[in-house]
C-alpha positions as protocol buffer text, in pm:
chain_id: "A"
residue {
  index: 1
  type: UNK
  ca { x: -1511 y: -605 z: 1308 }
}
residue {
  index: 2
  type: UNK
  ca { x: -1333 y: -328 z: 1468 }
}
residue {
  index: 3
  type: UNK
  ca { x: -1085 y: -593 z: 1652 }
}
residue {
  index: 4
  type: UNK
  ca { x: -1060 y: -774 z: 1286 }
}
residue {
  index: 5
  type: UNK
  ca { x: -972 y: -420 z: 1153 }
}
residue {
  index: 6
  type: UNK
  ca { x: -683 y: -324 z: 1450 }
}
residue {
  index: 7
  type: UNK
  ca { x: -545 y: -710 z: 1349 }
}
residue {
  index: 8
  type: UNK
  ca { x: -554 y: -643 z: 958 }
}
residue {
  index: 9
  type: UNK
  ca { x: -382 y: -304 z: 977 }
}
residue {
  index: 10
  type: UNK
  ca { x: -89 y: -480 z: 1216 }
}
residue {
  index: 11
  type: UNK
  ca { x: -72 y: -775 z: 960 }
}
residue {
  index: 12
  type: UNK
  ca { x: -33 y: -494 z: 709 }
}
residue {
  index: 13
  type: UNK
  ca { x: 219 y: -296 z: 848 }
}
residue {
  index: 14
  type: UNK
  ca { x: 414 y: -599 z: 983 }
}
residue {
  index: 15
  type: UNK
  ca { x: 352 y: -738 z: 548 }
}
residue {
  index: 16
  type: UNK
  ca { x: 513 y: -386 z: 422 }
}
residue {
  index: 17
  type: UNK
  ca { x: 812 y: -434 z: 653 }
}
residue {
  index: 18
  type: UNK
  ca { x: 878 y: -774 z: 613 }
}
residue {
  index: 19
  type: UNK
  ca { x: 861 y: -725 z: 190 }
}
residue {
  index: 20
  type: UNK
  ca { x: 1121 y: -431 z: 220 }
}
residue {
  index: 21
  type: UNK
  ca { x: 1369 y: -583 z: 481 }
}
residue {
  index: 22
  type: UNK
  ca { x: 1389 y: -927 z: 255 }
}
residue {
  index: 23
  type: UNK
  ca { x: 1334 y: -813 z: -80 }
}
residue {
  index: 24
  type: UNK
  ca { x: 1529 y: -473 z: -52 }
}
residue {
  index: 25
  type: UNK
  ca { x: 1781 y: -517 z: 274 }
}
residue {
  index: 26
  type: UNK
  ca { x: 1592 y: -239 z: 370 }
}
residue {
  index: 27
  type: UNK
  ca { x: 1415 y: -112 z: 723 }
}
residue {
  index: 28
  type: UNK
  ca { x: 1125 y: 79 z: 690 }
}
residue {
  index: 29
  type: UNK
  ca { x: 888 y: 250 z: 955 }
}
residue {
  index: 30
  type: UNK
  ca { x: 561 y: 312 z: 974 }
}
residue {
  index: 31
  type: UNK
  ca { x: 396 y: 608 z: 1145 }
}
residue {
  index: 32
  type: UNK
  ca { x: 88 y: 605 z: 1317 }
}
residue {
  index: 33
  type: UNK
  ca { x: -242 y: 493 z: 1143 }
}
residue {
  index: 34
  type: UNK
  ca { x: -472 y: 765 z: 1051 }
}
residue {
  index: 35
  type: UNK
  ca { x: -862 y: 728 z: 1033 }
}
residue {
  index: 36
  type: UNK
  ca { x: -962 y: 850 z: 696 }
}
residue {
  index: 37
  type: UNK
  ca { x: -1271 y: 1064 z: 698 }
}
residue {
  index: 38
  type: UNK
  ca { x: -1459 y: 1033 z: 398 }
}
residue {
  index: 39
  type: UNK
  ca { x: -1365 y: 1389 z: 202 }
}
residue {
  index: 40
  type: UNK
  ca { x: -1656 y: 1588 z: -6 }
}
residue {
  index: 41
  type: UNK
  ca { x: -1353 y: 1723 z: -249 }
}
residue {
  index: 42
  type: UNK
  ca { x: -990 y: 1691 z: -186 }
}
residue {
  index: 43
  type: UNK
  ca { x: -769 y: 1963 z: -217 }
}
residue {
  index: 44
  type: UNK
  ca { x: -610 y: 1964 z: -552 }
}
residue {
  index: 45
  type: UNK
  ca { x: -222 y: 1959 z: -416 }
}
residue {
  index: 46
  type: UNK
  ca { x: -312 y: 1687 z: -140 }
}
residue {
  index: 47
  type: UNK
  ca { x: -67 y: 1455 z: -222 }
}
residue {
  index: 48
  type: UNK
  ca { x: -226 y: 1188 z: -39 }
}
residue {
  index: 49
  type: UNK
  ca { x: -562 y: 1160 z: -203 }
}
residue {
  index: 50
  type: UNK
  ca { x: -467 y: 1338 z: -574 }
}
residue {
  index: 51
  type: UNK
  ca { x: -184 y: 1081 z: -616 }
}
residue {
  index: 52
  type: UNK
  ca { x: 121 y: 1209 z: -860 }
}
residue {
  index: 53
  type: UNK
  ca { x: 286 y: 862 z: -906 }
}
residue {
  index: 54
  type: UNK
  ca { x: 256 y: 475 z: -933 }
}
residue {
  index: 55
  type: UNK
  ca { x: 7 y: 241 z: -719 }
}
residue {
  index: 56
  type: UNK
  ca { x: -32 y: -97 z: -659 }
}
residue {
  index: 57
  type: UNK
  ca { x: -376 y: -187 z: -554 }
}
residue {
  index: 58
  type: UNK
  ca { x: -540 y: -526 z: -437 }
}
residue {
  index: 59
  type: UNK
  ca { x: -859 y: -627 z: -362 }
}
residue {
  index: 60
  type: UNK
  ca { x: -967 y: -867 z: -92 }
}
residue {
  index: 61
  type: UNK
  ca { x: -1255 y: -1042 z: -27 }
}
residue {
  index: 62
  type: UNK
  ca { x: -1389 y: -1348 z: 275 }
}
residue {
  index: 63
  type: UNK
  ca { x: -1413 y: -1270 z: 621 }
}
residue {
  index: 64
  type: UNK
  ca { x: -1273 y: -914 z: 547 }
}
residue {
  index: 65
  type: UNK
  ca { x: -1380 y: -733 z: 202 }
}
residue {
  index: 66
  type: UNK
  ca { x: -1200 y: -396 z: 57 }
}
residue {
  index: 67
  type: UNK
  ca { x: -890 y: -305 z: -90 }
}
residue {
  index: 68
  type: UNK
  ca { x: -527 y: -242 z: -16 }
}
residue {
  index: 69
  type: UNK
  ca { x: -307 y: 3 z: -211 }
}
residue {
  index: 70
  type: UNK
  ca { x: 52 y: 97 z: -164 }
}
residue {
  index: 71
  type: UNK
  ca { x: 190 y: 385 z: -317 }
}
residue {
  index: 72
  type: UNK
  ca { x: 453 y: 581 z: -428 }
}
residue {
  index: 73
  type: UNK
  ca { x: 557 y: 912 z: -575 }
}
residue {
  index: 74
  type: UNK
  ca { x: 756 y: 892 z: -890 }
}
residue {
  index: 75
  type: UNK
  ca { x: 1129 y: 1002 z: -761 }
}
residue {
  index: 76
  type: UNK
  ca { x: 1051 y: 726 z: -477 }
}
residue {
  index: 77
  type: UNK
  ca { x: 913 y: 439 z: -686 }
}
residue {
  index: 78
  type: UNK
  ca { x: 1254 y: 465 z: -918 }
}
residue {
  index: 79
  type: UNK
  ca { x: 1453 y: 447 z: -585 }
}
residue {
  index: 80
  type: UNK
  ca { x: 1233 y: 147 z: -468 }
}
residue {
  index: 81
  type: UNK
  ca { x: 1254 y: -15 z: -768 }
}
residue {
  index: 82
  type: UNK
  ca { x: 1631 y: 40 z: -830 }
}
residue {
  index: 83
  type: UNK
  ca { x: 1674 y: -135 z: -466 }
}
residue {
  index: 84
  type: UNK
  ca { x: 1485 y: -440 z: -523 }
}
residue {
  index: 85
  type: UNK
  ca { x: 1603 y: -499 z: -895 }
}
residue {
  index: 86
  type: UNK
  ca { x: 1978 y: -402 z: -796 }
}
residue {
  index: 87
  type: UNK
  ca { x: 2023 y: -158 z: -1082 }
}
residue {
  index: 88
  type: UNK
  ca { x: 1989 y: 211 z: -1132 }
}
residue {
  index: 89
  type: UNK
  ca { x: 1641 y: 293 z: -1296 }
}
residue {
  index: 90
  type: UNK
  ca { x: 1595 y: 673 z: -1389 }
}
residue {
  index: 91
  type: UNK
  ca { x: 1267 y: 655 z: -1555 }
}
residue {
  index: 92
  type: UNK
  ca { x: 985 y: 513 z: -1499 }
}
residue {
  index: 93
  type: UNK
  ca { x: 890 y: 186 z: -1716 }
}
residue {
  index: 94
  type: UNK
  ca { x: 769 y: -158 z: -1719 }
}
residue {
  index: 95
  type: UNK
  ca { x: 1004 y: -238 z: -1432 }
}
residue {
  index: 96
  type: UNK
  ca { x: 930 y: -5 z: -1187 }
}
residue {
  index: 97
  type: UNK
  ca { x: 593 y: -60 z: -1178 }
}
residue {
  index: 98
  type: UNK
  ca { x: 612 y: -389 z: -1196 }
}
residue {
  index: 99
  type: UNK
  ca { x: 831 y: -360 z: -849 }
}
residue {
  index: 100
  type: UNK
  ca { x: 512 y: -158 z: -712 }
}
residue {
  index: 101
  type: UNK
  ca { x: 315 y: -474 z: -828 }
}
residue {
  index: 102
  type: UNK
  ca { x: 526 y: -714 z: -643 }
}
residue {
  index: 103
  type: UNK
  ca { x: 541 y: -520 z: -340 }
}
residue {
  index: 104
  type: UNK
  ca { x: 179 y: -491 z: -292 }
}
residue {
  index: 105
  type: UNK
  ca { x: 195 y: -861 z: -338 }
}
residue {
  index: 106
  type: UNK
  ca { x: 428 y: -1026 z: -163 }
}
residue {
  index: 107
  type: UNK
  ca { x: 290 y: -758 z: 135 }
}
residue {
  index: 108
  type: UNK
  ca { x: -66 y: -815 z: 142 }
}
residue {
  index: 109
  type: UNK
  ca { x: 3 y: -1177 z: 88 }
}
residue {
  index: 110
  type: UNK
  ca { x: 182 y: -1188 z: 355 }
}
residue {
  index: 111
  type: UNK
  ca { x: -96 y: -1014 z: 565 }
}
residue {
  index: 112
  type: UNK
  ca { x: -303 y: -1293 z: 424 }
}
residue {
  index: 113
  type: UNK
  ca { x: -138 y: -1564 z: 633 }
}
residue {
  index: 114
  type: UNK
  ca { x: -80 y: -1333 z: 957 }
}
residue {
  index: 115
  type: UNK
  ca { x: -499 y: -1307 z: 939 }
}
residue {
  index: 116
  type: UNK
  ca { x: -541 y: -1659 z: 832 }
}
residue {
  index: 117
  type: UNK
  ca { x: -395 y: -1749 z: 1176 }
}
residue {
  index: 118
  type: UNK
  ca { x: -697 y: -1572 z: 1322 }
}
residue {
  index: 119
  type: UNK
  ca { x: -915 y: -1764 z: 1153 }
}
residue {
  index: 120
  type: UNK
  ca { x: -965 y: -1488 z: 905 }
}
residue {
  index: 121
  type: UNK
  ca { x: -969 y: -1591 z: 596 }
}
residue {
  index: 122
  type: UNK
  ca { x: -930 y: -1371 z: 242 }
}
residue {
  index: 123
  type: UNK
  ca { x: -865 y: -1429 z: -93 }
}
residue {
  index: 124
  type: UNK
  ca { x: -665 y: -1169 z: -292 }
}
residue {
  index: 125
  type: UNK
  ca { x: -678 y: -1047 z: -669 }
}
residue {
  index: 126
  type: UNK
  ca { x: -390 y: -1007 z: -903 }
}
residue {
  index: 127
  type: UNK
  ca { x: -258 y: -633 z: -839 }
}
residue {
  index: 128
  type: UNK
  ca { x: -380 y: -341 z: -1078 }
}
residue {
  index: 129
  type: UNK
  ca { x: -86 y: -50 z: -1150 }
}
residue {
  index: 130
  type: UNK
  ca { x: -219 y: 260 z: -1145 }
}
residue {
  index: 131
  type: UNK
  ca { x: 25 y: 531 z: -1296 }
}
residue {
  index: 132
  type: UNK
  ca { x: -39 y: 918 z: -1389 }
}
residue {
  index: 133
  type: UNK
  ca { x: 5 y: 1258 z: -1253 }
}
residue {
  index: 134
  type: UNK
  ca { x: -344 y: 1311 z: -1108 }
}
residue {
  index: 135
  type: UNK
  ca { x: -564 y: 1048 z: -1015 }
}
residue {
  index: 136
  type: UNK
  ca { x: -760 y: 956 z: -675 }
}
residue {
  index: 137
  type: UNK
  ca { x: -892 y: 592 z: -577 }
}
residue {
  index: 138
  type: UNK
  ca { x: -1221 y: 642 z: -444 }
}
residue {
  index: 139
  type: UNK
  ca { x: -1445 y: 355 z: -305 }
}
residue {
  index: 140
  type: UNK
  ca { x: -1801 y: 273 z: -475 }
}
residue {
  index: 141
  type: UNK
  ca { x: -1912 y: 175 z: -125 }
}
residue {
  index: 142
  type: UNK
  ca { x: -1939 y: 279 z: 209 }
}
residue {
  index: 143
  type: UNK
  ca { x: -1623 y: 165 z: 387 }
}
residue {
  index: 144
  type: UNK
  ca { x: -1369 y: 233 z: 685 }
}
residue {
  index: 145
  type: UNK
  ca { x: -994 y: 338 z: 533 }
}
residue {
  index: 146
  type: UNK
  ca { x: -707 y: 382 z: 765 }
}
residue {
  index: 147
  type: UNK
  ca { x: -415 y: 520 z: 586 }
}
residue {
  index: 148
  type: UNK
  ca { x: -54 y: 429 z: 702 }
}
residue {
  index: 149
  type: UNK
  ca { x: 264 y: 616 z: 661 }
}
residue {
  index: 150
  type: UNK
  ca { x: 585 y: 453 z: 603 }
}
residue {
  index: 151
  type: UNK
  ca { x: 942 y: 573 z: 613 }
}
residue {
  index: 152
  type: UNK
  ca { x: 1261 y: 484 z: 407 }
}
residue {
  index: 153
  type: UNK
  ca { x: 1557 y: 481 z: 699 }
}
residue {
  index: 154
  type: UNK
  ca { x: 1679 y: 866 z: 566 }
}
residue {
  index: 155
  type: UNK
  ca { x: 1408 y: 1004 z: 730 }
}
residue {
  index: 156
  type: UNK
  ca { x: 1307 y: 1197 z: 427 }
}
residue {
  index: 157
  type: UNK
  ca { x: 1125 y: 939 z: 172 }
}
residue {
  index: 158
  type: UNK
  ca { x: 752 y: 853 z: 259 }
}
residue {
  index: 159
  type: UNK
  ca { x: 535 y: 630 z: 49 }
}
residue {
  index: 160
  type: UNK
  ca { x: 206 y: 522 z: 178 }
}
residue {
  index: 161
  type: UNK
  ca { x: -46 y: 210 z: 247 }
}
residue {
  index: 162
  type: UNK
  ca { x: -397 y: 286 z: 230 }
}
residue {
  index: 163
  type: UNK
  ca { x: -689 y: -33 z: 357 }
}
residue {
  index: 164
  type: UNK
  ca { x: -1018 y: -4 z: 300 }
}
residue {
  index: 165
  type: UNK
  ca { x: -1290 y: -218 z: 480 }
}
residue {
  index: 166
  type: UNK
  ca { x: -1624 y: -256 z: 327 }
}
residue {
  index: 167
  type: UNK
  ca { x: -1868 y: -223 z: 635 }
}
């Protein structure tokens, strides 16, 4: 499982960057994976857990079971949005999280196939848009969750990819 899990976050990673370099003409980076511990209350300003913007989340199921959730603040999911639609968007609407939609998508979908080559096979669900200014996704069951930061290439803008794996 552990091996599975190493392969799954790579897919992932390799998913998010190939989703913003063709749908965007952008390069991203991730940072290094972090372990997440499972947290008795999070702080109310951690910006990680207490999200403050718009989230894509998809669940997974097969050889591998959990859920995958990309997401962005709401300055950053305008900017994201704006880049893959080619327009300016200054407020957040249908379109912009539709964009956070898509990119969960097309990027776990993509980590679909780079798995299925291992002979690990999932299926994925439609994506569910989660929007508001304080709101935490906490699993109902006892799994491992590796959260992964990625850059835009200013340096500055971080949005992040969270996987769960049911154990």
């Amino acid at each position: 499982m552990e091996d599975l899990m190493k392969k799954l976050i790579e897919a992932v990673i390799e998913g998010i960057k190939d989703t913003f370099k063709i749908m965007m003409s952008t390069e991203v980076s991730a940072e290094e994976p972090v372990q997440v511990k499972k947290m008795e209350a999070p702080k109310v300003d951690d910006p990680i857990f207490v999200r403050k913007g718009i989230t894509g989340a998809i669940g997974f199921v097969g050889t591998l079971s959990g859920i995958f959730s990309v997401y962005f603040d709401e300055e950053l999911s305008k900017k994201v949005a704006s880049l893959m639609l080619g327009e300016d968007i200054n407020e957040i609407n249908e379109d912009v999280k539709s964009a956070v939609g898509e990119i969960a998508n097309i990027a776990i979908g993509r980590a679909k196939t780079i798995m299925n080559a291992y002979g690990c096979r999932i299926e994925i669900s439609p994506p569910t848009i989660i929007h508001g200014k304080s709101y935490m996704i906490t699993p109902k069951v006892d799994e491992d969750r590796v959260l992964i930061p990625f850059k835009l290439p200013n340096g500055k803008d971080t949005f992040y990819v969270e996987v769960g794996i049911k154990r």
